[in-house]
Phi, psi and omega in degrees: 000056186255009152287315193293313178288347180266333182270323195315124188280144197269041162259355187252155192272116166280106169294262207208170201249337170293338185244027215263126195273155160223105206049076157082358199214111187310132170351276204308297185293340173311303197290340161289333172309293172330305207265322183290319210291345175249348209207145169216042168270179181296167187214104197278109201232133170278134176223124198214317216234139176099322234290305155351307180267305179319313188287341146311325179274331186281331187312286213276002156257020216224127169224137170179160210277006187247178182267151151194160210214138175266139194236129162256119151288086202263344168280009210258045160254011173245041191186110181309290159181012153325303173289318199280345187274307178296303194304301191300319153336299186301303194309293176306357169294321216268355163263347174078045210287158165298166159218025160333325168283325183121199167213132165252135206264139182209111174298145158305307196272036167271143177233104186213172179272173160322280200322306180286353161287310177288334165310274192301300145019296180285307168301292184304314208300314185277017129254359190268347179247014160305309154249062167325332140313322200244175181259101185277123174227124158257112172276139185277106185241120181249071161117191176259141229272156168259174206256002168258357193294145181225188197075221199255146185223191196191114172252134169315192170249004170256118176277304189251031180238131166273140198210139183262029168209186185131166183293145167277119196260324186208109187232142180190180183237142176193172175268014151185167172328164158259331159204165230273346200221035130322115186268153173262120162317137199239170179265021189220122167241127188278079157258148170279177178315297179308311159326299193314280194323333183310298204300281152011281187297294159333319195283290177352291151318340202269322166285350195269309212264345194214191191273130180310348195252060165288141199247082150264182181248134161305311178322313194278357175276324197299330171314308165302332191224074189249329172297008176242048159233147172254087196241138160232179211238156186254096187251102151010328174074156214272012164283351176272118207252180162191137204247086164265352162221224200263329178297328191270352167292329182298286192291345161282349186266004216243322159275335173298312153328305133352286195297332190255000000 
């Protein structure tokens, strides 16, 4: 979170960017709240900056019907979120988790309803096994992107009609669009099994070949390797938020507040 500490006014205190409240409740536990309301398979949470007080605060606010198992990450002041996606990765093979269903992947600073997690939930469920056969990944977008916008975008594969799902022409991370009917990349990403392994193998190499304190992003090894992927996209719609500095935490409390 080292945008969200640096915009943070230094009359407020910078916790951690996972423990940042929202009504009464940390970022991190909101969203295991979020994850018990579709699912009670295990729940995997990577912790690295902190790691010591978060698994305290999910300890001691946290009752819920899934397992969860903590992945510590000691690298991750070297580390976008590449190592941290692989450690977990590793771990669930190496307990042998089913992974028939997929994994569904969730950045800390997402802000979202209920209702949409049970949307995509549903949507993957009635479409993924049409391709079941292929290494299937669905990205997650909310809305069509803005002209200051940076980070990750997704163009269709129809450039001037808008659809809320579809084939992909193009995904990639920049300081800005490639054009105006560009969608913005969300923080909840889908793969299917063949996807994991794929993705896996790929890291794997990456670590193999170069120094583990590689700073990528996981999205850019699928970027570097998007012809052994099958990826289409979900898009959420622009009520989903994310808080990478302190304006954009201020407009996720502005909405939690709305809403409620």
């Amino acid at each position: 979170g080292n945008r969200l500490e640096k915009s943070t006014p230094k009359e407020f205190n910078y916790i951690t960017k996972s423990l940042v409240q929202f009504n009464s409740e940390s970022a991190i536990n909101r969203l295991i709240k979020q994850v018990n309301t579709i699912s009670n398979k295990p729940l995997y949470i990577v912790v690295g900056h902190k790691y010591k007080e978060i698994i305290d605060d999910i300890n001691k606010n946290s009752i819920y019907k899934m397992n969860i198992e903590f992945v510590v990450n000691k690298e991750f002041n070297n580390d976008s979120n590449l190592i941290s996606l692989y450690l977990a990765i590793n771990k669930i093979l190496n307990i042998g988790e089913n992974l028939d269903e997929g994994i569904l992947i969730i950045e800390a600073d997402s802000v979202f309803d209920d209702s949409d997690l049970k949307n995509l939930k549903n949507y993957i469920k009635i479409n993924h096994k049409e391709y079941s056969s292929k290494k299937l990944i669905y990205w997650t977008t909310k809305g069509l992107s803005k002209s200051n916008d940076k980070g990750g975008f997704i163009d269709t594969k129809i450039e001037n009609s808008y659809s809320k799902d579809g084939f992909i022409s193009n995904v990639y991370i920049s300081s800005s669009r490639n054009h105006q009917n560009s969608l913005k990349m969300y923080g909840i990403t889908w793969m299917n099994r063949n996807a994991i392994f794929n993705w896996f193998e790929k890291s794997l190499d990456i670590f193999k070949n170069k120094s583990k304190n590689s700073n990528k992003y996981f999205h850019e090894v699928i970027f570097e390797n998007r012809k052994d992927f099958t990826m289409r996209y979900y898009d959420l719609g622009e009520k989903v938020l994310s808080f990478n500095n302190y304006d954009e935490y201020i407009s996720c409390l502005r909405l939690l507040s709305k809403n409620n």
